[in-house]
C-alpha positions as CSV (number, residue, x, y, z in Angstrom):
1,X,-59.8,27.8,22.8
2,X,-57.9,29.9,25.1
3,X,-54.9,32.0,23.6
4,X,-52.3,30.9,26.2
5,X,-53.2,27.2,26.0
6,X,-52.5,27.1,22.1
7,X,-49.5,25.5,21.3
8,X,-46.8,27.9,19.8
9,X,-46.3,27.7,15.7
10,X,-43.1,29.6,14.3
11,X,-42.8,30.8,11.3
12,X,-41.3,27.8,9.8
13,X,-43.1,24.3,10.1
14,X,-42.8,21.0,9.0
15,X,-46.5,19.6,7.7
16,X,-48.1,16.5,6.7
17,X,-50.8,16.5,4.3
18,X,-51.1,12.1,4.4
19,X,-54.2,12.5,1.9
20,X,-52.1,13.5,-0.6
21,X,-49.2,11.3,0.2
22,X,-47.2,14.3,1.3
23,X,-45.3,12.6,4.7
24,X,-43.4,16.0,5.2
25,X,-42.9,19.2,3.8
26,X,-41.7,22.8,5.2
27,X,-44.4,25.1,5.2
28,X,-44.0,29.0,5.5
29,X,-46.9,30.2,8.2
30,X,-47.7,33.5,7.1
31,X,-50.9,35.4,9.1
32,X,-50.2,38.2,6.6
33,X,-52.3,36.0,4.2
34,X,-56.0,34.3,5.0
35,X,-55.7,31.5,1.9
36,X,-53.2,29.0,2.1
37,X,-51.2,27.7,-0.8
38,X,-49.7,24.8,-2.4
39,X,-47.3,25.2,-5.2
40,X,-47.8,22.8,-7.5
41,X,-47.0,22.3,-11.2
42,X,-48.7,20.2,-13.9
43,X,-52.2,20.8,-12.3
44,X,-54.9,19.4,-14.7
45,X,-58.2,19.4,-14.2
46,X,-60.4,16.3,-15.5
47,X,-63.4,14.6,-14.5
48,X,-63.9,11.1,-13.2
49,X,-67.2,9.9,-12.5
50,X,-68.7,13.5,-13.0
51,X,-66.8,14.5,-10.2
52,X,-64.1,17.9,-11.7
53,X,-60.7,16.3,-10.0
54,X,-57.5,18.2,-10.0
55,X,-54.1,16.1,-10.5
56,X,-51.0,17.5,-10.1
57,X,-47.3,17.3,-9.1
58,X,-45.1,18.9,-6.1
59,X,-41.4,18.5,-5.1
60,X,-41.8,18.3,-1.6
61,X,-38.1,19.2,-1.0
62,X,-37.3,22.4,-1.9
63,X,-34.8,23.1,-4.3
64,X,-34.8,19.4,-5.5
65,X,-36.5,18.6,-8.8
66,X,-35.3,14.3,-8.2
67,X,-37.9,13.6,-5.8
68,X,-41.7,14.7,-7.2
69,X,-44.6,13.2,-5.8
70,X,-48.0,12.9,-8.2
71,X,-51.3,12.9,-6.4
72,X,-55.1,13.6,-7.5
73,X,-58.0,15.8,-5.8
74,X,-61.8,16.6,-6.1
75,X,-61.9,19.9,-6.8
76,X,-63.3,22.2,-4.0
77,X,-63.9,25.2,-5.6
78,X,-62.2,27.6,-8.0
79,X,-60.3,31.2,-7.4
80,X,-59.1,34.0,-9.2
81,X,-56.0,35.0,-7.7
82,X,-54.2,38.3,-9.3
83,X,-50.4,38.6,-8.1
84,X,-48.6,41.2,-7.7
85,X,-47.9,42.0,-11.2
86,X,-51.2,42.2,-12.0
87,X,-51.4,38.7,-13.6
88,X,-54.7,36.5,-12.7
89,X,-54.6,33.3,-12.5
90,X,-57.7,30.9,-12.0
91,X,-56.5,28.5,-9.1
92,X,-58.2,25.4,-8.3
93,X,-59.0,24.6,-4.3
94,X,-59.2,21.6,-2.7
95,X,-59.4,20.5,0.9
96,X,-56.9,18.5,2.7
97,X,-55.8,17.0,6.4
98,X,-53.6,19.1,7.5
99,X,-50.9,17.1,10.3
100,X,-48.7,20.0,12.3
101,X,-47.5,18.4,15.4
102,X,-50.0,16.7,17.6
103,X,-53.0,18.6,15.8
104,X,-54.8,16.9,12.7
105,X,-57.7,18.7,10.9
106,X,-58.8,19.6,7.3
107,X,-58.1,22.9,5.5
108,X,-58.5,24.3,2.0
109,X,-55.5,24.5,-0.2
110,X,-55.5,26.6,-3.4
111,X,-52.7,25.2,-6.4
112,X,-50.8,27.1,-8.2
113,X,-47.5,27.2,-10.1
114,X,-45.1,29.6,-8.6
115,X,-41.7,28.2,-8.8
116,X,-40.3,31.5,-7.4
117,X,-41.9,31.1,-4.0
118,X,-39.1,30.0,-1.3
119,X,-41.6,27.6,0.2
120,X,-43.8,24.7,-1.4
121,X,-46.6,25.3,1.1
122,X,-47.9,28.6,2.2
123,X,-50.3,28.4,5.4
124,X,-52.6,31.0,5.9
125,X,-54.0,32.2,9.1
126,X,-57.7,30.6,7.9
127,X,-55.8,27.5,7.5
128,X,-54.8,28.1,10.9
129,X,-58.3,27.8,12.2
130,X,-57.1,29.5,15.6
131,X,-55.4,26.6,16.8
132,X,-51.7,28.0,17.4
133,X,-50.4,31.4,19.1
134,X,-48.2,32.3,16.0
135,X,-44.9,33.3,17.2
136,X,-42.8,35.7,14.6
137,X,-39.2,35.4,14.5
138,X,-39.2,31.7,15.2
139,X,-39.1,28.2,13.6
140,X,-39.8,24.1,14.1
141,X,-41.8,25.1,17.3
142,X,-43.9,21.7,16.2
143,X,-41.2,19.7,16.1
144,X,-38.8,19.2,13.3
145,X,-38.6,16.2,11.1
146,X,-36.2,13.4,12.2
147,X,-33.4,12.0,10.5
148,X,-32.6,12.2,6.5
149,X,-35.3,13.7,5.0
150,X,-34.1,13.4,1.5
151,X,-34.1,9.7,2.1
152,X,-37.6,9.3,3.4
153,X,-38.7,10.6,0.0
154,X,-36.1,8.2,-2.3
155,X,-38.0,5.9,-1.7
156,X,-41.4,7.6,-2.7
157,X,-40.0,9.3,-5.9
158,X,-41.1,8.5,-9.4
């Protein structure tokens, strides 16, 4: 695809991942990285039908521990990732459809547990797949999400 037809991504983007039952969540776009991330928490692996399938939870607002969605995965493959204070953690990966804007497609999604992160979704630029001209400095080039957020998700909470 040519680089000035790409639509624009900011740094700051609201994402779909409807596989999951994740309608919308803000994701930090960072080209700095390759993987791309989801923080999750209670992630257990388990096997259904001799297939290894990952379940876990996310708060898909930020901040809020009242709304948690619950979901389930086939397991992709598995990574060791070591942070930055040396600490390795083996990380399951799935692969999920990925909705930013008008552009649907699938990307691979490593779990892990970091409740320190400011985001619940890192994107990475090999989640990108080329198909945006990342623009630093910016944010909701995409499109932001309409109305009352924190309403959408009441009604999908445990």
């Amino acid at each position: 695809m040519d680089v000035f037809k790409r639509p624009e991504i900011g740094c700051r983007e609201w994402v779909s991942l409807p596989g999951l039952g994740i309608p919308h969540l803000l994701a930090e776009v960072d080209t700095g990285t390759s993987d791309s991330c989801l923080h999750a928490f209670r992630i257990e692996k388990f096997n259904s039908n001799g297939q290894l399938m990952v379940g876990f939870g996310i708060y898909p607002i930020k901040g809020s521990e009242e709304t948690e969605i619950y979901t389930e995965a086939p397991v992709y493959a598995e990574r060791l990732v070591t942070d930055s204070g040396g600490h390795v953690e083996d990380c399951p990966v799935i692969m999920s459809d990925i909705i930013i804007g008008d552009q649907q497609w699938s990307i691979e999604l490593m779990l892990t547990n970091r409740n320190t992160m400011n985001f619940s979704m890192l994107l990475g630029r090999a989640g990108l797949q080329d198909r945006f001209l990342f623009v630093p400095d910016t944010s909701f080039l995409t499109g932001n999400v309409p109305g009352d957020i924190t309403q959408k998700y009441k009604r999908r909470g445990r």
